[in-house]
Structures are given as structure tokens and as C-alpha cells.
C-alpha positions, -999 to 999 in steps of 0.1 A, spaced: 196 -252 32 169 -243 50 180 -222 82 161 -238 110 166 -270 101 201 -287 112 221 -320 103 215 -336 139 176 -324 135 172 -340 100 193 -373 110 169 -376 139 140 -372 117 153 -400 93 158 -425 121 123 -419 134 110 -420 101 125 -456 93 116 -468 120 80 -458 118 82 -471 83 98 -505 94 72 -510 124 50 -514 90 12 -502 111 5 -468 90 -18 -465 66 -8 -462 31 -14 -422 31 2 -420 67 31 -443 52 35 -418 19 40 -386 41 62 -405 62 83 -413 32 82 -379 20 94 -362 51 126 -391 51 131 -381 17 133 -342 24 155 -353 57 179 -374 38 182 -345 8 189 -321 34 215 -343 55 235 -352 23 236 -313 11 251 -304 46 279 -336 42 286 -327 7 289 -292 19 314 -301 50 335 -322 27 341 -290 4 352 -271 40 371 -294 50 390 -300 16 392 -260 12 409 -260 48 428 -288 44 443 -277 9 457 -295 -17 473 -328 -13 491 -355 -36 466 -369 -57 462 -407 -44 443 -429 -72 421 -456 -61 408 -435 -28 371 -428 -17 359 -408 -49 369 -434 -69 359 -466 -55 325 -453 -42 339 -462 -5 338 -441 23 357 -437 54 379 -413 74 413 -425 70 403 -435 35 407 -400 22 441 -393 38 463 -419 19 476 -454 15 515 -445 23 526 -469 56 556 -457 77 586 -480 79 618 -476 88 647 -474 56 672 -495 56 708 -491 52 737 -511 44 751 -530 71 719 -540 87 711 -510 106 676 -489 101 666 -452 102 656 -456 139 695 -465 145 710 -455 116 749 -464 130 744 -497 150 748 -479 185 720 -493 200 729 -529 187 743 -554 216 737 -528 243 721 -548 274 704 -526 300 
């Protein structure tokens, strides 16, 4: 990646470039170069993400493989990566739960 240039740099570049592009008032040539230069900022800002997702999985290390998550559905999103599993309580025989596993908290009044 090229050392002067960073991810909030590039990012900013891309916004100013679509916008310029959306305004639509350039000239053809003046519209190309714009393109151009959002093209080299959104190469460069995908490189650097690509790159922080390999950090963050090499610090995070392995973890239980969970089918259906981002890589696989093509969605994206923090928690996504992290797992489907939702806490709840066990329960036991007798009606009781993991929060109270022996009832002592049942028909207490405070």
C-alpha cells in the first residue's frame, strides 16, 4: 500500500469523488480522471480492510467454525462474524433454571 496514503485519506477521496461524479457538471475528460482517482481510492480502502480483517483474525485466533456466517452469505457486519449461539438459561427438573438452580429465590417477597 502506498505509505503516504491512509484509509481515512482514501475514504475521503471516494466520498468527494462521488459526489463530484453525482453533481453530474464535469466534462467527460474531467469526469474520467475523477473516476480513475475513486477507483485507485476504493482499491486502496478495500486492501487496507482486507488487511485488518487478517489482523484481527490472527489476534483473535481460532474459533468454532460457524457455517452460514459473513464469508459465506456475502453479508457483512460486526456481530455477524462472532456467532449465532443466544444465551438462555437451562432448565432443570422441577421448574427451576440455571439462574436459581434450587428454587430459593421462588415465593420470596421483598
Amino acid at each position: 500500500m502506498d505509505a503516504g496514503a491512509s484509509f481515512e485519506k482514501e475514504l475521503g477521496n471516494l466520498e468527494k469523488v462521488v459526489a463530484l461524479l453525482e453533481r453530474g457538471d464535469l466534462g467527460l475528460d474531467d469526469a474520467i480522471r475523477q473516476f480513475e482517482s475513486g477507483h485507485r481510492s476504493l482499491d486502496f480502502c478495500r486492501r487496507a480492510l482486507e488487511e485488518a480483517r487478517r489482523r484481527i483474525e490472527i489476534l483473535a485466533g481460532p474459533g468454532p467454525a460457524v457455517s452460514g456466517g459473513p464469508a459465506e452469505s456475502g453479508q457483512a457486519g460486526p456481530a455477524s462474524s462472532i456467532g449465532s449461539a443466544e444465551w438462555r438459561p437451562l432448565d432443570f427438573p422441577g421448574g427451576s433454571s440455571q439462574e436459581d438452580p434450587d428454587g430459593s429465590c421462588q415465593g420470596t417477597s421483598g
